[in-house]
KEVOLO-649839 format. One record per residue (C-alpha): x, y, z; residue in one letter; chain; residue number from 1. Coordinates in Angstrom, 2 decimals, m for minus. Each point is the difference from the previous one (the first is absolute). Example, Ala and Ser with C-alpha at 12.3 -4.5 7.8 and 13.67 -1.06 7.14 Angstrom:
# residues 2
ATOM       px       py       pz  code  unit  pos
ATOM    12.30    m4.50     7.80     a     A    1
ATOM     1.37     3.44    m0.66     s     A    2
# end
This chain:
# residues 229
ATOM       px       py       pz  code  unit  pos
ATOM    75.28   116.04   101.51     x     A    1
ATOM    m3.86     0.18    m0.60     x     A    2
ATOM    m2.21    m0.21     2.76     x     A    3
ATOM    m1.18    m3.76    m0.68     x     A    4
ATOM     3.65    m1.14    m0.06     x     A    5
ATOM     0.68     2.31     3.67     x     A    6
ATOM    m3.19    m1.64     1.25     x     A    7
ATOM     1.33    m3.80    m0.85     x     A    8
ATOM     3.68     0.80     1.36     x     A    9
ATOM    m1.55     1.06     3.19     x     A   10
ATOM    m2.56    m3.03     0.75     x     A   11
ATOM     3.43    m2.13    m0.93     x     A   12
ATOM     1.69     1.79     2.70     x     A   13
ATOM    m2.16     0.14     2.59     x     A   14
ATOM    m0.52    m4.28    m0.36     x     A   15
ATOM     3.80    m0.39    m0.14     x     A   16
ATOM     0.37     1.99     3.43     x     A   17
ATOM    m3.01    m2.35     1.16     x     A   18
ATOM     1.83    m2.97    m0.91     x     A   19
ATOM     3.45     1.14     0.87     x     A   20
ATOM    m1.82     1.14     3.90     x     A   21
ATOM     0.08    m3.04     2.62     x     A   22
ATOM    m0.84    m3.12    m0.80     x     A   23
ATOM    m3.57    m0.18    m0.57     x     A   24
ATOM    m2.11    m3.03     1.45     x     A   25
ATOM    m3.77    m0.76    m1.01     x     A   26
ATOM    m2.35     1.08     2.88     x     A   27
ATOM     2.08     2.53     1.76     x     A   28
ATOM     2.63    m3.69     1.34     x     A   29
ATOM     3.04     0.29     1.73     x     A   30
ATOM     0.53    m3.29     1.00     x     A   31
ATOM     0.30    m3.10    m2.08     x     A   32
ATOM    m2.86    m1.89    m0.79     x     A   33
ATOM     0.17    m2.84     1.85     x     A   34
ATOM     0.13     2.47     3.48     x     A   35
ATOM    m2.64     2.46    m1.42     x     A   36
ATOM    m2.51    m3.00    m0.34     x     A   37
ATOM     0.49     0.20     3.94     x     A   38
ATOM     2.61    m3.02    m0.32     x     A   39
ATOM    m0.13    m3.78     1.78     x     A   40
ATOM    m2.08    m2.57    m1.26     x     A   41
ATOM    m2.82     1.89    m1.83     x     A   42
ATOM     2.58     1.79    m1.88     x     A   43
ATOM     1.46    m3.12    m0.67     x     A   44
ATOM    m3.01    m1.25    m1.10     x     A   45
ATOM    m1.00     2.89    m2.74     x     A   46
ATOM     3.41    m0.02    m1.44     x     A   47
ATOM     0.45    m3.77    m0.35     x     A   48
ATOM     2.44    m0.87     2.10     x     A   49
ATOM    m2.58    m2.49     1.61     x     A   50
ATOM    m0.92    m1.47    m3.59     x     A   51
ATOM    m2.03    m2.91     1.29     x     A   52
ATOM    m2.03     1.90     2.90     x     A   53
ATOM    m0.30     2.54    m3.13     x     A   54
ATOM    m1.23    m2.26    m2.93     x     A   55
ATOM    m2.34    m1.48     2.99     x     A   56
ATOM    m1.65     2.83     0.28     x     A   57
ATOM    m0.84     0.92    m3.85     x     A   58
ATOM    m0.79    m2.84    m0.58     x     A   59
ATOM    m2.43    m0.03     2.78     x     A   60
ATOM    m1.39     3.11    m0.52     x     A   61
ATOM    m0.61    m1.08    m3.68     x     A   62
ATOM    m1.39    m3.23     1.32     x     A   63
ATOM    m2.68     2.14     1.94     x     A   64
ATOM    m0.32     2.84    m3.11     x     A   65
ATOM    m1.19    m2.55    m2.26     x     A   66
ATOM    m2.32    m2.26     2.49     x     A   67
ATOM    m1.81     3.31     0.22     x     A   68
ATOM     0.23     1.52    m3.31     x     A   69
ATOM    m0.27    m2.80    m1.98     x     A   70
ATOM    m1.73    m2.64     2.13     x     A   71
ATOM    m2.67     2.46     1.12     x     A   72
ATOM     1.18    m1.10     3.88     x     A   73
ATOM    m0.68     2.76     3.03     x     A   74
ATOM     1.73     0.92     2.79     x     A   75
ATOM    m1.82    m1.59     3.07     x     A   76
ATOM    m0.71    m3.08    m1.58     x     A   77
ATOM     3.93    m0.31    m0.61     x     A   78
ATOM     0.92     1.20     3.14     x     A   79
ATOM    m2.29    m2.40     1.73     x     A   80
ATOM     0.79    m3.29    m2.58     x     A   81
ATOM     3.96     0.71     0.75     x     A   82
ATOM    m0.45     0.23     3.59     x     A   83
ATOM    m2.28    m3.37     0.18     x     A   84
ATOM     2.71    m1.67    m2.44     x     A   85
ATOM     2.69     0.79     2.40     x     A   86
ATOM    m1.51    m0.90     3.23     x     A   87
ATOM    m0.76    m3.28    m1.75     x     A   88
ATOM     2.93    m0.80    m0.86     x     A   89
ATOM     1.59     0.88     3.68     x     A   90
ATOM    m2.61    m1.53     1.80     x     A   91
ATOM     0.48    m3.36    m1.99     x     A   92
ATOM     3.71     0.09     0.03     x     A   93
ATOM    m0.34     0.42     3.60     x     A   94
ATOM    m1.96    m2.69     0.57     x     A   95
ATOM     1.57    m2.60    m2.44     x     A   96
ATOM     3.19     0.67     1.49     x     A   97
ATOM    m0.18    m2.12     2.92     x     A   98
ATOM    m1.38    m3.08    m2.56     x     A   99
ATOM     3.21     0.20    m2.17     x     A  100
ATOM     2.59     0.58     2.42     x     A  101
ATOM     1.08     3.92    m0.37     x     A  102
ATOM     0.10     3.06     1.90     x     A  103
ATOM    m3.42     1.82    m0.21     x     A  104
ATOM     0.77     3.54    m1.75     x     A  105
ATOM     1.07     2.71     2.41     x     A  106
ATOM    m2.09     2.98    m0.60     x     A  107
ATOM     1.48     2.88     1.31     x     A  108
ATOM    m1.45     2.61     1.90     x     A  109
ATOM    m0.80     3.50    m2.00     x     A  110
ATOM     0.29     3.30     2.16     x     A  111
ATOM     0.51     2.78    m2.05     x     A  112
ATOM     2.99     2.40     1.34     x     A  113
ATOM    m1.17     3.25     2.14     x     A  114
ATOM     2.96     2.18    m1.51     x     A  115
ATOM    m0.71    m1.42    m3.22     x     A  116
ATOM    m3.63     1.65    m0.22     x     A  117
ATOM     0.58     2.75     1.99     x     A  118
ATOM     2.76     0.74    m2.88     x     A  119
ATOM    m2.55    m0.47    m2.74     x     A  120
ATOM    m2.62     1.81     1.97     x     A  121
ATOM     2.26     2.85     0.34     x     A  122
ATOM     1.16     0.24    m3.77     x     A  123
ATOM    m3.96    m0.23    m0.89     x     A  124
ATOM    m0.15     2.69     2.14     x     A  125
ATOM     2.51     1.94    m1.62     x     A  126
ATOM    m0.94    m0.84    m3.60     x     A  127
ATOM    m3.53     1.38     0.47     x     A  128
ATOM     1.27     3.34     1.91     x     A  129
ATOM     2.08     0.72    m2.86     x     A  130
ATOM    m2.76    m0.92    m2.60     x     A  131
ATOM    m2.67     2.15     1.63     x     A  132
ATOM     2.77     2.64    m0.09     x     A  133
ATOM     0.92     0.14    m3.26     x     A  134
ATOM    m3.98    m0.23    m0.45     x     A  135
ATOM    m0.32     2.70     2.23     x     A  136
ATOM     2.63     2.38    m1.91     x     A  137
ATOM    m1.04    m0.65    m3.03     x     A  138
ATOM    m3.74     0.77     0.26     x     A  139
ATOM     0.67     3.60     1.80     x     A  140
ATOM     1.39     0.58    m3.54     x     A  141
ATOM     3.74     0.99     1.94     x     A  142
ATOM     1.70    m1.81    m2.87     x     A  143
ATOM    m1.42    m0.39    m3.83     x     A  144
ATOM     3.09    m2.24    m1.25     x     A  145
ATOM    m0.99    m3.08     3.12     x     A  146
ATOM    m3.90     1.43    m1.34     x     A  147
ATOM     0.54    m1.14    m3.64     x     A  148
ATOM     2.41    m2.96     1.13     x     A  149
ATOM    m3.05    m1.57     2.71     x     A  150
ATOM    m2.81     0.51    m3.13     x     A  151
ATOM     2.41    m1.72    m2.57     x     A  152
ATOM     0.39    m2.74     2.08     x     A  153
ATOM    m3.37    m0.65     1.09     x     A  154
ATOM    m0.86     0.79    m3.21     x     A  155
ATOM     2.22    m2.98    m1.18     x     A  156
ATOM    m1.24    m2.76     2.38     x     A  157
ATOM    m3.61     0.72    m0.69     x     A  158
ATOM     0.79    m0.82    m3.82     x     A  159
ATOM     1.83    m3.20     1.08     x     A  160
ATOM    m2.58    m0.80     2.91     x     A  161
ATOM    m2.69     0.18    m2.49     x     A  162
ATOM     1.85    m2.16    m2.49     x     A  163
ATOM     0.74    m3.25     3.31     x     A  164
ATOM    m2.17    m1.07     2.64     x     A  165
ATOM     1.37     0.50     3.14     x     A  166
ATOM     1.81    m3.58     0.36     x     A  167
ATOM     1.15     0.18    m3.42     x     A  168
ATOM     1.94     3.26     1.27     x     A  169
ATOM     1.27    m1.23     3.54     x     A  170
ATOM     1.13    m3.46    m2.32     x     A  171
ATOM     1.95     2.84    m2.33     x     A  172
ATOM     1.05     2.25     2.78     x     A  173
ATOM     1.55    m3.77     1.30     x     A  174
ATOM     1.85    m0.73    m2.78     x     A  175
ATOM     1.38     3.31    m0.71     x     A  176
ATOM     1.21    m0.32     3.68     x     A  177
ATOM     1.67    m2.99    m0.57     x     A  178
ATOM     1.59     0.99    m3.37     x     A  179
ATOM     1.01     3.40    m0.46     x     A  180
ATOM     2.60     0.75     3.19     x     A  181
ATOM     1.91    m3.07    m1.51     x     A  182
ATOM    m0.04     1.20    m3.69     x     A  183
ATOM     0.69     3.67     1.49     x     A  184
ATOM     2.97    m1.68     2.47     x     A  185
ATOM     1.25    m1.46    m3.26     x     A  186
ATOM     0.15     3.41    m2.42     x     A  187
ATOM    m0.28     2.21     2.62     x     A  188
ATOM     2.66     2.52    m2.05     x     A  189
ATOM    m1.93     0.00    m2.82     x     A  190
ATOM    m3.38     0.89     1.72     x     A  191
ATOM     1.62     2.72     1.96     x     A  192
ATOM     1.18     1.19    m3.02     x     A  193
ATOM    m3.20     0.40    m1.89     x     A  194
ATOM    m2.09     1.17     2.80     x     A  195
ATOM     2.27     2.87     0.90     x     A  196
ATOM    m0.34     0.97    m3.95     x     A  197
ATOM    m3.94    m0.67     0.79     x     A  198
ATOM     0.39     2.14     3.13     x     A  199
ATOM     1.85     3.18    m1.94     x     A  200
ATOM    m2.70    m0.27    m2.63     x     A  201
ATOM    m3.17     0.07     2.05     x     A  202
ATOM     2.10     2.95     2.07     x     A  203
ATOM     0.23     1.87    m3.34     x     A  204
ATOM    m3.77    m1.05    m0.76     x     A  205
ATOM    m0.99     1.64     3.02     x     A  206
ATOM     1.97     2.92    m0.41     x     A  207
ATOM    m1.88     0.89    m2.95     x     A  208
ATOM    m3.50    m1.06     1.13     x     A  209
ATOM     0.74     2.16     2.97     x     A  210
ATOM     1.24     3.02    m1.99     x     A  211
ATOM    m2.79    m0.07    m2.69     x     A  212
ATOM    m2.83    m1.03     2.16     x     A  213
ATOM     0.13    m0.14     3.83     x     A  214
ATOM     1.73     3.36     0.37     x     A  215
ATOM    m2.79     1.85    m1.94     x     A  216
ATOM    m2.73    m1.41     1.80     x     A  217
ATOM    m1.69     2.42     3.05     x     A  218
ATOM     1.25    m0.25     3.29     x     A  219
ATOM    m2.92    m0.10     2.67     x     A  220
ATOM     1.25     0.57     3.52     x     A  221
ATOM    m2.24    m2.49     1.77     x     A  222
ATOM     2.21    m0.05     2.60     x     A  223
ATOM     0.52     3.54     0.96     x     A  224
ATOM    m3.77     0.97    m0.81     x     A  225
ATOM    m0.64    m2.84     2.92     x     A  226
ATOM     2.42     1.60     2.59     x     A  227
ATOM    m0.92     3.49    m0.90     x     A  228
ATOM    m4.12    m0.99     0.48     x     A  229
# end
């Protein structure tokens, strides 16, 4: 067997043993999707279950996309012309009730929940620690795979960030939210299946970059000249 053919049998090998490992899941998931989107009604809500609170709001965030893309409109202005448009409306209906005979609308009161933001405070909290860690790790130069990984992303988002304006992007980022987990609920085998052969390639890609390049560059002992000084 020539060395080409050896090298080919063994890359088929080592993705059958990936595949034929446990059951891989995109992003590390153990549980299904509808409990890893944190479950209840938002969960509901990405995945469609909810399909009129869910076409409500793409079509409203369209609605406001192309008021401001296309229409030229701004953000206070809007905020201030949708606030005056529904006090209007309450304070007439309120009014006019008592002239034809019906029940003047009930507002309710609106008190937002204490455990509620104390649980979103804390998981802000916990988002950024973990952030600034992994920022943290990766610029004392501990670990050049999450190195390369953090500058390939950011290197990707400038690209796209410079191709959007910023509500352009938060209108995509939207959509995408409201579109993908579905789509992946719905072929969630086949995904799996091609990013686990994605995975085992960019492992192998790695491999070599790490063999031909990384290993043969110097090693400077920052840290130890530091402690020793």
């Amino acid at each position: 067997m020539s060395e080409a053919e050896y090298s080919e049998s063994s890359e088929e090998m080592v993705q059958n043993e990936d595949l034929n490992q446990e059951k891989f899941h995109l992003f590390g998931r153990q549980k299904p999707v509808h409990s890893a989107l944190g479950g209840g009604k938002p969960a509901d809500v990405l995945l469609w279950r909810n399909k009129q609170i869910s076409g409500a709001l793409l079509a409203g965030a369209t609605v406001i996309w192309l008021l401001f893309e296309w229409k030229g409109y701004h953000l206070i202005p809007f905020l201030c012309h949708s606030l005056i448009l529904s006090l209007a409306t309450l304070f007439l209906w309120s009014n006019l009730s008592f002239f034809v005979n019906k029940s003047p609308y009930d507002f309710p009161e609106i008190a937002l929940p204490e455990d509620i933001c104390t649980s979103i405070a804390l998981l802000l909290r916990d988002r950024f620690n973990k952030a600034f860690g992994i920022f943290r790790e990766v610029a004392t130069g501990k670990d050049v795979k999450k190195f390369l990984c953090a500058i390939l992303g950011l290197w990707i988002v400038s690209i796209v960030g410079s191709c959007f304006d910023f509500l352009t992007l938060v209108y995509i980022m939207f959509v995408v939210l409201l579109t993908m987990p579905p789509l992946y609920e719905k072929h969630e085998d086949k995904v799996d299946t091609y990013a686990l052969k994605a995975k085992a390639k960019l492992k192998r890609q790695y491999s070599t970059l790490d063999e031909k390049v990384l290993q043969k560059l110097p090693k400077v002992p920052f840290v130890t000249d530091n402690k020793q000084h």
